[in-house]
Each structure stands twice: as structure tokens, then as C-alpha cells.
KEKE-3310 file (N, C-alpha, C; in steps of 0.2 Angstrom, whole numbers, plus 5000, padded with zeros to 4 digits):
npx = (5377:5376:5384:5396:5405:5416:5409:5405:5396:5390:5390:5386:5385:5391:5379:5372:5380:5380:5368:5365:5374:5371:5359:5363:5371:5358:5352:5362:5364:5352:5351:5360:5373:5379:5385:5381:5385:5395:5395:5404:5414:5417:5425:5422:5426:5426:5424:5430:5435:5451:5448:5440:5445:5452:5443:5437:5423:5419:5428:5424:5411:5415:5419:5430:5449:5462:5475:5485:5499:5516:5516:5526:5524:5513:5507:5507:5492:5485:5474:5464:5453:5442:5447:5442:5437:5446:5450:5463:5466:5464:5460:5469:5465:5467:5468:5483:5490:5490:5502:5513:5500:5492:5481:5485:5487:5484:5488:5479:5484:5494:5483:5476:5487:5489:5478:5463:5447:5435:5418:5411:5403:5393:5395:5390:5400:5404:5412:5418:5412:5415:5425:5429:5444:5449:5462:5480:5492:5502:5499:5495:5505:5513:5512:5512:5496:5483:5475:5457:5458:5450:5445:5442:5433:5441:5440:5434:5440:5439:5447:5446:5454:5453:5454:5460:5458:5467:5464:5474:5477:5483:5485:5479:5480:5469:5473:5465:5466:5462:5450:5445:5436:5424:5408:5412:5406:5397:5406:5411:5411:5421:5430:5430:5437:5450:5449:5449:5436:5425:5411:5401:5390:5380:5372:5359:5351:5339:5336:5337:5346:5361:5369:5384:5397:5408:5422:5440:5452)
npy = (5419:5418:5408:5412:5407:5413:5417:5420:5429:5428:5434:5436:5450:5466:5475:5465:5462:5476:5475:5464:5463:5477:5472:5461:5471:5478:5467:5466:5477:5477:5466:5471:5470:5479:5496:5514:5522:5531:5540:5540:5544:5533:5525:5519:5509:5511:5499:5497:5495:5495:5503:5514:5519:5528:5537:5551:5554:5544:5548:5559:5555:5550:5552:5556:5549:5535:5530:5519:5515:5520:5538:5550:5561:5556:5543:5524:5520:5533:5546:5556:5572:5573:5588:5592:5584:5582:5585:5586:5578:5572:5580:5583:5588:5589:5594:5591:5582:5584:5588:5605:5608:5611:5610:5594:5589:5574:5564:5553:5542:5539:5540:5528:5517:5521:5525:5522:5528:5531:5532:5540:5533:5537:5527:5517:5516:5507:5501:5483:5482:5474:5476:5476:5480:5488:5490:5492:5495:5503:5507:5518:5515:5511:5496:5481:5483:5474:5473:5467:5463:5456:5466:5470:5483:5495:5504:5522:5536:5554:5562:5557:5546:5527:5514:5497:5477:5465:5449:5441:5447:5459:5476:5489:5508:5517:5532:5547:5546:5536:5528:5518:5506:5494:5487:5472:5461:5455:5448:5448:5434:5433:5439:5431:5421:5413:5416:5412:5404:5399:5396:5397:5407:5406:5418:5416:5415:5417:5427:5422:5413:5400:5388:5384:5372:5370:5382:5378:5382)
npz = (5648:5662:5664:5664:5652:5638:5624:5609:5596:5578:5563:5545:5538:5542:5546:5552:5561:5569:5572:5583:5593:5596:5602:5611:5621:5628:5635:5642:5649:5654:5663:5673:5674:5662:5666:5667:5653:5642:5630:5613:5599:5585:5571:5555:5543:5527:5515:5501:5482:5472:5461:5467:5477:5471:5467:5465:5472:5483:5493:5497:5501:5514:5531:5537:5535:5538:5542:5536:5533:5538:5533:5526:5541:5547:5555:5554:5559:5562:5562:5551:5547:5534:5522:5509:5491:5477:5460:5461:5473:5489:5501:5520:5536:5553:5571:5577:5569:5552:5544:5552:5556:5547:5530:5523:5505:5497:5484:5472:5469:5479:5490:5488:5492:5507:5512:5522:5519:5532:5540:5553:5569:5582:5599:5612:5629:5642:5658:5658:5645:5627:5615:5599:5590:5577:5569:5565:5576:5588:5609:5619:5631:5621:5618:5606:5597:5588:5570:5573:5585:5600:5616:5633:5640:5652:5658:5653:5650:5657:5649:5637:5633:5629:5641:5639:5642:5636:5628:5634:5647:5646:5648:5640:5634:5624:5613:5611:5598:5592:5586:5580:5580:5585:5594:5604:5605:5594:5579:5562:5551:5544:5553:5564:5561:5569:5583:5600:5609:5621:5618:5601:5594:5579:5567:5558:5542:5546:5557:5569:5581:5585:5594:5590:5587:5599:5597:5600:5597)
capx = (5379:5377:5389:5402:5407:5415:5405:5405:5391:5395:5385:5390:5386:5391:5373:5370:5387:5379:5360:5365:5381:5363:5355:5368:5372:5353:5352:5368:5361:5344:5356:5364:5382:5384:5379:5384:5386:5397:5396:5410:5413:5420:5425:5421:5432:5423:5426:5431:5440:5456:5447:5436:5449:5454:5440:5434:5416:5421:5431:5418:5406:5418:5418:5439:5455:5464:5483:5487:5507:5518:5516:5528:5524:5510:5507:5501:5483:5481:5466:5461:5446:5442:5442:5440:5442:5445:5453:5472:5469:5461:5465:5466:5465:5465:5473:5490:5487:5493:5510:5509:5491:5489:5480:5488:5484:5487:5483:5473:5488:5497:5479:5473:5489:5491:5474:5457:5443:5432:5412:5410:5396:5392:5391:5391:5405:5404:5417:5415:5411:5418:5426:5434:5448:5451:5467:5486:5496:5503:5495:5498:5510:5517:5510:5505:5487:5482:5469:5453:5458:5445:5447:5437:5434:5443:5440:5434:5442:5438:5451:5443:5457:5449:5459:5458:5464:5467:5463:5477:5477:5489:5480:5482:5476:5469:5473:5459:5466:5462:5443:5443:5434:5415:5408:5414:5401:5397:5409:5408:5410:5429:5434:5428:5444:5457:5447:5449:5431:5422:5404:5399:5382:5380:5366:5357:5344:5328:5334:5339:5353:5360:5374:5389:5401:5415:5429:5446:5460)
capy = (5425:5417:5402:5416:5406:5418:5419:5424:5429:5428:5436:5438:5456:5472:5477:5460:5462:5481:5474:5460:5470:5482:5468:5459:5478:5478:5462:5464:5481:5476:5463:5474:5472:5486:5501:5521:5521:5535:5540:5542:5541:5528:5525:5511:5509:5509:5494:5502:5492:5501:5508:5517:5522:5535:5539:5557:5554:5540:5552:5566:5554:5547:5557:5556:5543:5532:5527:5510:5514:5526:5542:5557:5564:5551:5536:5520:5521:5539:5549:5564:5572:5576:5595:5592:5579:5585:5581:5585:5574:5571:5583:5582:5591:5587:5595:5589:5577:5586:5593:5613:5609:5613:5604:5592:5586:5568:5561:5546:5537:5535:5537:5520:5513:5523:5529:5521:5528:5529:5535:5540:5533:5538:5522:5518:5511:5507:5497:5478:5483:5471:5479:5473:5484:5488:5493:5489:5502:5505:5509:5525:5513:5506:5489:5483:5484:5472:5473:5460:5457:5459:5465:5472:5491:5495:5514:5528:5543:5560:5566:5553:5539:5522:5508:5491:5474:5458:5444:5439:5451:5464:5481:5496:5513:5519:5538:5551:5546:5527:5527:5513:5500:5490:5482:5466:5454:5450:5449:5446:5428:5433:5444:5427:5419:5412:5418:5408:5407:5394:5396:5402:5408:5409:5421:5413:5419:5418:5431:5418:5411:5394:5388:5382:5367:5375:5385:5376:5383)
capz = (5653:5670:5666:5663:5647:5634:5619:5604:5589:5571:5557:5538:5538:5544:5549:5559:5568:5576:5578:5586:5598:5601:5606:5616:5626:5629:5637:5647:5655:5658:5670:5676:5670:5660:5670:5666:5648:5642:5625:5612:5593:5583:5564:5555:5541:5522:5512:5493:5479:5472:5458:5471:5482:5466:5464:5472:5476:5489:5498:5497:5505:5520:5536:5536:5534:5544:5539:5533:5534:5540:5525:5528:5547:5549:5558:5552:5562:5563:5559:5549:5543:5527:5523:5502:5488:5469:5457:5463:5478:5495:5507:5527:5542:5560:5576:5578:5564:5546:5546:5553:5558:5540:5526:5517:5498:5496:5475:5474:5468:5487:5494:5487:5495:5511:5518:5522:5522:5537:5543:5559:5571:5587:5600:5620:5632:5649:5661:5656:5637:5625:5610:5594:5587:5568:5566:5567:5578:5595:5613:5623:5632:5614:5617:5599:5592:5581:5568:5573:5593:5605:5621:5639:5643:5659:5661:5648:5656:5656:5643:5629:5632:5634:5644:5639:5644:5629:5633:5637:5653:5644:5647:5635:5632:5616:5613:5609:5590:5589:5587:5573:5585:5587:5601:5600:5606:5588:5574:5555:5548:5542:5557:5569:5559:5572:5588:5606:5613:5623:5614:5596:5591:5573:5566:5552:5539:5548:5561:5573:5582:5588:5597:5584:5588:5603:5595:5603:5593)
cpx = (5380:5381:5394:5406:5409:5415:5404:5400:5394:5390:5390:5390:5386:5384:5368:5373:5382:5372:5362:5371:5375:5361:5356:5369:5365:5351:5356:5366:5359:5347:5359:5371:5384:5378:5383:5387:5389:5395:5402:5410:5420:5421:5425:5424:5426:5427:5426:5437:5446:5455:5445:5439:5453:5449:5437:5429:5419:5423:5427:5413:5407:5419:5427:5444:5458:5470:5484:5494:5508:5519:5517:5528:5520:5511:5505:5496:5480:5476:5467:5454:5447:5440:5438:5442:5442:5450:5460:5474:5462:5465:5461:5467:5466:5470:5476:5490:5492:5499:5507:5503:5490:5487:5483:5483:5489:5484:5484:5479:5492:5491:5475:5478:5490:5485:5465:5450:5437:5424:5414:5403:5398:5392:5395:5395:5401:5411:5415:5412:5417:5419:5431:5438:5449:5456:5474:5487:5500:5500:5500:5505:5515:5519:5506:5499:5487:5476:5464:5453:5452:5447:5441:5441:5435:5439:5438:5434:5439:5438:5447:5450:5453:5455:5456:5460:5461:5464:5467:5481:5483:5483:5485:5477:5476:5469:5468:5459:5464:5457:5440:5441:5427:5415:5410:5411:5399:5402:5409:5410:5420:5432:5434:5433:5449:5455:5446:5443:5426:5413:5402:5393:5382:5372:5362:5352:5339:5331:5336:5346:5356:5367:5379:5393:5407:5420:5434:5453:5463)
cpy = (5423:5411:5406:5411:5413:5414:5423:5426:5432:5427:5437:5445:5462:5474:5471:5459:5468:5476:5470:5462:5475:5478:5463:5464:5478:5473:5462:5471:5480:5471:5465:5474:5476:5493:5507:5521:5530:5535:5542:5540:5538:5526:5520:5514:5507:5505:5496:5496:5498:5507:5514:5521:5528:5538:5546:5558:5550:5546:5558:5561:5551:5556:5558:5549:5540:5530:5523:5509:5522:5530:5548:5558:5556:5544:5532:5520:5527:5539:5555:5563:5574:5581:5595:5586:5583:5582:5582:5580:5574:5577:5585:5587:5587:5590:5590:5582:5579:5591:5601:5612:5611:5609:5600:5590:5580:5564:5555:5541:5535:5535:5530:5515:5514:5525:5523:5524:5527:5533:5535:5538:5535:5530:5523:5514:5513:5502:5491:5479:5477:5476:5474:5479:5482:5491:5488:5496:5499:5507:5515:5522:5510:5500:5488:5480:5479:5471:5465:5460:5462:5459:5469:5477:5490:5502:5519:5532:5549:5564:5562:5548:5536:5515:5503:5485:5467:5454:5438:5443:5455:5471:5487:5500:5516:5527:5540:5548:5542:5527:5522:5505:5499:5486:5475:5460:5449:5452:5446:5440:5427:5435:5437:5421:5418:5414:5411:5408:5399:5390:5399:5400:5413:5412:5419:5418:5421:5422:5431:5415:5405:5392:5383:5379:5375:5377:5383:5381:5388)
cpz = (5660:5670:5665:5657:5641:5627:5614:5596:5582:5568:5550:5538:5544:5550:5554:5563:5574:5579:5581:5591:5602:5607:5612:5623:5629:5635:5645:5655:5657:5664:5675:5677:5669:5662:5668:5660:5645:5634:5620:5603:5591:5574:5561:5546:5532:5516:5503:5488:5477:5467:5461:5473:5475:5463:5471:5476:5480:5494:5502:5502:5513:5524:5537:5533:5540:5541:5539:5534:5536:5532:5527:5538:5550:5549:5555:5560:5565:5561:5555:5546:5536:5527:5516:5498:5482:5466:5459:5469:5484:5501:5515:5532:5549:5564:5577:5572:5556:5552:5547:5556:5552:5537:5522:5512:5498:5489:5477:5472:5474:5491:5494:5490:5505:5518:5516:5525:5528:5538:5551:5563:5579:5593:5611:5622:5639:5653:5657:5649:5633:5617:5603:5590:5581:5565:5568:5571:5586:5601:5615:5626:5626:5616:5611:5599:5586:5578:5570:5582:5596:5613:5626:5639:5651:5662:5655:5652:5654:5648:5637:5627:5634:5638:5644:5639:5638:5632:5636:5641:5651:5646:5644:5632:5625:5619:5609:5602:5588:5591:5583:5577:5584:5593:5598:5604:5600:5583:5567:5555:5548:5547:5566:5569:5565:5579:5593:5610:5615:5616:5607:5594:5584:5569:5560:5549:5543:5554:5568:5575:5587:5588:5589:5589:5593:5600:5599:5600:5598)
residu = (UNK:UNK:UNK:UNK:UNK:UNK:UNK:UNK:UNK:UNK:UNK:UNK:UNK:UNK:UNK:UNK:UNK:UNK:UNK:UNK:UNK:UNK:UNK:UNK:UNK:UNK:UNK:UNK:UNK:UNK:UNK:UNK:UNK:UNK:UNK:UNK:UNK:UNK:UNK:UNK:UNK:UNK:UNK:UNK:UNK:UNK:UNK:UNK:UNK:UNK:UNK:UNK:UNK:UNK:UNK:UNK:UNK:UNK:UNK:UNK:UNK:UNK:UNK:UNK:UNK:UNK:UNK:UNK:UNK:UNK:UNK:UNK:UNK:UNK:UNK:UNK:UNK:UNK:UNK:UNK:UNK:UNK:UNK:UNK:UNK:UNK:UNK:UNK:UNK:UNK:UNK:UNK:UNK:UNK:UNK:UNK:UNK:UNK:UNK:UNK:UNK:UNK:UNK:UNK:UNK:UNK:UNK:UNK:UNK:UNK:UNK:UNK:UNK:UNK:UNK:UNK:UNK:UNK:UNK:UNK:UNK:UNK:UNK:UNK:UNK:UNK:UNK:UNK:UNK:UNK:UNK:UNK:UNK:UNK:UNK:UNK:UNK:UNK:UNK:UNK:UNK:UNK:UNK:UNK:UNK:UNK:UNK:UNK:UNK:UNK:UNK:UNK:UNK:UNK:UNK:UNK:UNK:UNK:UNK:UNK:UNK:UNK:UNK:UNK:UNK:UNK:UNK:UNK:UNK:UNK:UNK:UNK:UNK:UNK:UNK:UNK:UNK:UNK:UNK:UNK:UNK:UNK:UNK:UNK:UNK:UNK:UNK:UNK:UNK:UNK:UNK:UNK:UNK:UNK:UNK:UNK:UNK:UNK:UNK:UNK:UNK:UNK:UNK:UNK:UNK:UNK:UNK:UNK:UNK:UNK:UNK:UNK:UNK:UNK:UNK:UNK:UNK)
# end
């Protein structure tokens, strides 16, 4: 923290990426870094085979979709919610989102190739927040978004845009719809893949964490 080295933490799973992202944000407040923490929700993306993804319970227990390609009206990395799943289909809602603002019905045969599942959590930004994005898409100014990169919080505004700059000093704002992001101080084992970072700390069984040979690539 105080050699201003950028660093990065790497767990195998899911649930050690947030506790350790918790723990890191905790650290960096009580320093006084990250100060004025807005809140704002964010989707994290449930990981399903293709049987799964035609299956209706799945759908029923996720909070909405996210689009994987461009399907009809929709964008590849929109959003909707989910109003119902059954057996004809999955069908969405969301202002300005479904054609009409009406519900569409999409069968499970183009949802297993077009839509991914998502939960919602709730979690906190402030300036200087490190985030990793989990999508493919475009920014408000259509600069692309690629799924995995991690970037710095410039600004969360009012409206529910956030402004963020890569790490290679591009800045771009995510619109209200592009929620599919994680703090990005720790990243999973797979998603740590092909990352530029002076320092890595890898999280091991016992709980613990110890510095890993310097990533160069």
C-alpha cells in the first residue's frame, strides 16, 4: 500500500475473491484512501452448464439476464429482469430494455446460447475503488469493454453512471445498465490470466496470504 506498487490478490474461489476485496476495502479505508462510499448494485454472473441453462428452475432462482450477443432489439451486455420462467421460456422485463417495454418470452433453446444468468448483490464504490468488469460491450462513450479488465473508479454520479479509467489511462463511463462488475483488488485464479501487475498475493488454504513471484507479462 505505501510503496504504491500495483497488486494483485488471487483466490480459486468466488467466495475468497469477495472476503478478501472486503478485506482489502477495509484496510484501505481505515487508511484513509477510500473515503465516502456510495452504494450501488451489481450482478454477478451464475455460472450454469448448458443443461442447466434450459432448465426453468435456474432461471427462477436468478435475479435477471445479461446478453452474451446481440438478440433481436437487444444488446450483447444488456440487462433484464426476470418477470417469470416456465415451461415456454424465460421471460423479461426492464424499462427501456424489452421491445415496447413489454415482456418478452425467450425458449431455453436461444437462452442457453444468448443470455446469462445473473444475482444481484448490493456492494460499495467510492473514488479510487478498484473494480474488475465482467462483460464484453461498449462504454457510454463506445470505447470497448472487455470481459476480465480491471480498472480505477473516477466518479459515481448522481444519475447511477460510474466513470472509470483502464489501466492504460483510457477513461469510460459505464451506463445505469452495465452493473456486471467486482471490486477488483482480488481476482479468481482463472480471471488473474494474462494480468500486468507489479505484485501477486496468492490466497492459500490456511486462510493466509504470501507474496507470489512478480507477474511481468
Amino acid at each position: 500500500m505505501q510503496r504504491k506498487e500495483n497488486a494483485l490478490a488471487v483466490a480459486q474461489t468466488w467466495n475468497d475473491v469477495h472476503a478478501l476485496n472486503a478485506a482489502i476495502r477495509d484496510e484501505l479505508k481505515n487508511a484513509g484512501i477510500l473515503k465516502n462510499d456510495t452504494r450501488v448494485v451489481s450482478w454477478q454472473a451464475v455460472d450454469l452448464t448448458d443443461a442447466q441453462k434450459r432448465d426453468t428452475r435456474f432461471y427462477a432462482a436468478a435475479g435477471g439476464v445479461c446478453f452474451l450477443c446481440n438478440y433481436g432489439r437487444h444488446q450483447r451486455g444488456d440487462f433484464c429482469a426476470i418477470v417469470s420462467a416456465d415451461a415456454r421460456g424465460v421471460t423479461l422485463c426492464q424499462s427501456g430494455c424489452c421491445k415496447n417495454g413489454r415482456d418478452a418470452t425467450i425458449r431455453y433453446n436461444h437462452a442457453a446460447t444468448c443470455l446469462a444468468p445473473v444475482r444481484t448483490r448490493e456492494i460499495s464504490l467510492t473514488r479510487s475503488d478498484r473494480l474488475q468488469l465482467k462483460f464484453n460491450g461498449k462504454s457510454v462513450e463506445s470505447t470497448p469493454i472487455r470481459n476480465g479488465e480491471l480498472v480505477t473508479v473516477l466518479r459515481v454520479m448522481r444519475d447511477g453512471r460510474i466513470r472509470v479509467r483502464d489501466d492504460s489511462g483510457t477513461r469510460k463511463t459505464l451506463s445505469t445498465e452495465q452493473r456486471n462488475f467486482a471490486h477488483g483488488y482480488a481476482v479468481t485464479t482463472y480471471a488473474s490470466q494474462g494480468k500486468t501487475v507489479d505484485t501477486v498475493l496468492l490466497h492459500c488454504a490456511s486462510d493466509e496470504a504470501k507474496p507470489a513471484p512478480v507477474n511481468r507479462n
